[in-house]
N, C-alpha and C positions, 0 to 999 in steps of 0.2 A: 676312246676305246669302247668297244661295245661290248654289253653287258648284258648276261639276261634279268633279268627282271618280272616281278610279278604284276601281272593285269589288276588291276581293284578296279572294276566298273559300277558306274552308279546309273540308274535309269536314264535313257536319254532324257532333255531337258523338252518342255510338251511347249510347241508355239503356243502364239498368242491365238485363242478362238474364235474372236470379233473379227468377223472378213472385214477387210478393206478395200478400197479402188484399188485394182492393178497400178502399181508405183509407175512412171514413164520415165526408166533407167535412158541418158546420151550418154553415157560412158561409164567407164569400169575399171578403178586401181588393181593394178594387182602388183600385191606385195611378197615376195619368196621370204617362205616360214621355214625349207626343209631344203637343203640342196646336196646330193650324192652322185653316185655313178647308178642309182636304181631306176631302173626302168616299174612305174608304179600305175597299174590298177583299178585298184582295188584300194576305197578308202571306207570309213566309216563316222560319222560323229560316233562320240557314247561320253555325256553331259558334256562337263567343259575341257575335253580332249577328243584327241583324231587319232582314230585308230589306222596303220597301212601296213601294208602288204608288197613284196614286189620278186624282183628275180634274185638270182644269188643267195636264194633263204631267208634275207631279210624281211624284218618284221618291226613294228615297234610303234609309238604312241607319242605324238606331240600334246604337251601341255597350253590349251589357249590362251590361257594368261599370261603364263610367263613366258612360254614360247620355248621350253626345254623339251629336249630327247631323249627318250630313254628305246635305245635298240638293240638289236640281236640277230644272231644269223641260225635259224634252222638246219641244221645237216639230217641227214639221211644215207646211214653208210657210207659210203663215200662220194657223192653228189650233195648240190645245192639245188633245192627242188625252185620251182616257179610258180610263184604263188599269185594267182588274177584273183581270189573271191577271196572274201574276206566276212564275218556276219558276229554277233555278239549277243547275249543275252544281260539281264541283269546284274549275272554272277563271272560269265566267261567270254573268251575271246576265241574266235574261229577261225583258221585259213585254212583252204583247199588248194590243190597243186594242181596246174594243165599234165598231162602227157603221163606216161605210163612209167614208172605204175601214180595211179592218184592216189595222192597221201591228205587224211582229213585231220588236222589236230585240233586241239580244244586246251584250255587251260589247266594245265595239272599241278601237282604238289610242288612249293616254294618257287612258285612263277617259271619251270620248267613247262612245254609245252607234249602233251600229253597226246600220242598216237591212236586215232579212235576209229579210224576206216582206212583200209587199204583195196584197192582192188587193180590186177595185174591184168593187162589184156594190149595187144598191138594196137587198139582200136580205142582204148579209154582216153576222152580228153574233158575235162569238167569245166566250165564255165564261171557259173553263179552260184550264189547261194544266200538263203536269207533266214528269218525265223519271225514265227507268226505272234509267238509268244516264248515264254521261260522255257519250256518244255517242246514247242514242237515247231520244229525247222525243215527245212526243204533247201536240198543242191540239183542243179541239174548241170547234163552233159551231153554231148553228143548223141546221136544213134548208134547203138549195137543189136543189133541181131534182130533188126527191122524195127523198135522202138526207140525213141527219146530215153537217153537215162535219167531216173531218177529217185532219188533216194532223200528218207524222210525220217525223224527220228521224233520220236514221242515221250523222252526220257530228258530233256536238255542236251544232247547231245552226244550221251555217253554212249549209244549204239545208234545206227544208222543200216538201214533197211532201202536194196533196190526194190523199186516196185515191179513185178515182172511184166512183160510185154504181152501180156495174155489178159493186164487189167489197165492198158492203156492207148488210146487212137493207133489204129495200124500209120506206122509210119514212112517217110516220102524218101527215095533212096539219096541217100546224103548230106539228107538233115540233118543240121544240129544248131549250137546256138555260137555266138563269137563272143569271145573271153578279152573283152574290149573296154568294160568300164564295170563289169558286175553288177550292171542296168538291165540286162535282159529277161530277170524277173523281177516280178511286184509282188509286194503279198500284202492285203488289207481287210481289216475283218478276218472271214475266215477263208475268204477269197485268195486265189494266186492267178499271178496272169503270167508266162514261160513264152516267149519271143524266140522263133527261129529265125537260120538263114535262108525257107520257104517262104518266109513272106505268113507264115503262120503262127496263131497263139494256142497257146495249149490251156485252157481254162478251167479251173476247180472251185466250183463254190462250198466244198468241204474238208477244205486243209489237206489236199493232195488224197483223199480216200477215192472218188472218183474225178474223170476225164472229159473233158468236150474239146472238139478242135472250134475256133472264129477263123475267118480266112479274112487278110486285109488284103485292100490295093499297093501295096507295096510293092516294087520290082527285086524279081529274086531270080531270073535269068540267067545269072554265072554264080560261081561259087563264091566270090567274094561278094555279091549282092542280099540283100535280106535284111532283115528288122535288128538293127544294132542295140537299141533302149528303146524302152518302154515306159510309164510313170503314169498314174491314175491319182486324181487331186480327192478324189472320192470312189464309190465304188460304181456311179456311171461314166465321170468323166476319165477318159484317158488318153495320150498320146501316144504314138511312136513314131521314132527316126531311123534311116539308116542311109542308104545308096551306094556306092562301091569304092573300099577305101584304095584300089588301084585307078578309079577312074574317077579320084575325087572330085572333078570338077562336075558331075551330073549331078542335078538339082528338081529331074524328075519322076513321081510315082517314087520319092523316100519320105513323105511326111504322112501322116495321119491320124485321125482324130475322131473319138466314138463320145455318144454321151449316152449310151446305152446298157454300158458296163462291156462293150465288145461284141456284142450281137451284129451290130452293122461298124463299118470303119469308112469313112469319106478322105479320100486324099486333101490336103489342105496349103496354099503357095505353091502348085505344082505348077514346074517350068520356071520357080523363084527360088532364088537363095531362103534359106541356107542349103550350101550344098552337104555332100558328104559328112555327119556327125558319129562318135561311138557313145555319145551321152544327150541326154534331156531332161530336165527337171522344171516341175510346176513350184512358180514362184508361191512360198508361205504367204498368207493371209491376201494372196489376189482374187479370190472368189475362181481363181482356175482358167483367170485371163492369161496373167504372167505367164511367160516362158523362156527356161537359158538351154541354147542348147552348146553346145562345145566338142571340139576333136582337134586332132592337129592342124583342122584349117580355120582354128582361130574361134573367137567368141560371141557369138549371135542371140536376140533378145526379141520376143513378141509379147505386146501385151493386148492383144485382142485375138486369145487363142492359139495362134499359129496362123491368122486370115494374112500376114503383113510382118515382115520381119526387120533388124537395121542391126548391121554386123558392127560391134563395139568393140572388139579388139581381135589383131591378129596372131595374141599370144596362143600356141597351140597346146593341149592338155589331151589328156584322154576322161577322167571321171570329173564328177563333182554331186559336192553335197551341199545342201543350204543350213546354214546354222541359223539364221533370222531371214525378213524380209529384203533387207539391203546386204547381206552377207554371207558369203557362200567359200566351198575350201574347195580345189582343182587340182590334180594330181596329174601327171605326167612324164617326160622322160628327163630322169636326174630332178625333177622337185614337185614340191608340192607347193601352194600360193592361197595367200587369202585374197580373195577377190570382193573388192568393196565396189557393187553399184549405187550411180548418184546420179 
């Protein structure tokens, strides 16, 4: 039976800081920790638990030790909203809902989930979301009314503020971002990097107060094309993937690679697998060699950047997160999995 239950979160848990040689992963367990009828997201570490998110209101938090569940289903009137982002602080836990109207909760009194933005519009569909610290977090969403949304909160989350299109890049007509793994922002330092389906990033080097567009080589030709994730091992190095999840087998002008902090982006494997991805993540303690990328076509590995890749499994996921060097958690349709590379 599902329960709801209160979030007690503890700092996430801080890698190890001694860089290492990129590990040389030939394969990859993966073991189902979570299996339902949810279509899932939207995951999070927060210390030794996973926090997720998915459709049908469902929400809820795997213990990594023991491997127990504690979940719950969000209502809303009388719908079950659909929850792709997900984001956490010290003290709270976050999900935002696709489609209209968008509903932002946060953690409220005796582990009920507390209503803290709404916004009504035929046009609203939100993405991602993350938080830079205790206090100040960043969602973003679609274009409305010629800008990117997005909305930013300076409080831990208890208000949340759109920024208006008047203090942000004139925007591309049908831009927005895909609500595919809650990858397609970064935020590090006081930096944020916002991945569209232009093939564009939306860049701030002061916690969302001001805007700069980077333009990658990424192909964004149809509306299912454009930058799916995003991930910076540092504040010069970063990646992104994407390609077109209808025409997944295309494998070119979807990878890219800055060590600039995003000023310039070089295509990297172009015309090589990996094809089509909705996620990417730099492996912890590889000096920003490592790389896993993953989507429903399956699980793929570089450790010299992105120059050369070798597909280790054809289990399909949509997100993932790394809890150590050799161990990462991947979420998808009806489960989530720990994945051990060796």
């Amino acid at each position: 039976m599902r329960t709801l239950f209160p979030f007690l979160l503890v700092v996430l848990l801080v890698s190890c800081s001694e860089k290492q040689k990129a590990p040389s992963f030939t394969s990859v367990d993966v073991q189902t920790v979570y299996e339902d009828s949810v279509s899932i997201r939207a995951i999070e570490l927060m210390g030794n638990s996973l926090g997720y998110a998915g459709n049908n209101g469902v929400f809820g938090s795997i213990d990594l030790a023991t491997g127990k569940v504690m979940e719950s289903v969000q209502e809303y009137r009388d719908s079950l909203p659909e929850f792709r982002s997900i984001a956490h602080t010290s003290s709270d836990f976050f999900m935002l809902s696709i489609a209209n109207p968008a509903l932002l909760y946060k953690t409220g009194d005796k582990g009920r989930m507390q209503l803290v933005y709404k916004e009504e519009d035929e046009n609203v569909f939100y993405d991602a979301m993350s938080f830079w610290n205790d206090k100040e977090g960043i969602a973003i969403g679609d274009s409305m009314n010629g800008c990117l949304s997005i909305l930013i909160t300076r409080d831990g989350g208890n208000t949340w503020k759109k920024i208006p299109c008047s203090e942000l890049p004139e925007g591309v007509e049908g831009e927005g971002a895909f609500a595919a793994s809650n990858t397609n922002i970064k935020v590090l330092g006081d930096k944020a990097w916002v991945a569209t389906t232009k093939g564009r990033i939306y860049f701030s080097a002061d916690k969302g107060k001001t805007w700069q567009i980077q333009k990658t080589p990424i192909s964004s030709e149809a509306p299912t094309q454009g930058i799916f994730s995003i991930d910076f091992y540092s504040e010069k190095l970063g990646v992104a993937i994407g390609g077109d999840f209808t025409r997944p087998e295309i494998n070119k002008a979807n990878k890219a690679i800055t060590e600039d902090g995003g000023k310039t982006w070089q295509l990297i494997a172009d015309g090589q697998n990996p094809q089509y991805k909705s996620c990417i993540q730099f492996v912890p303690g590889s000096e920003g060699n490592g790389l896993v990328a993953i989507g429903f076509t399956g699980i793929s590995y570089s450790n010299d950047r992105g120059l050369t890749w070798k597909s280790l499994s054809d289990e399909p996921f949509y997100t993932l997160r790394f809890f150590d060097s050799n161990t990462a958690y991947a979420a998808g349709k009806h489960r989530i999995a720990k994945l051990v590379f060796k």
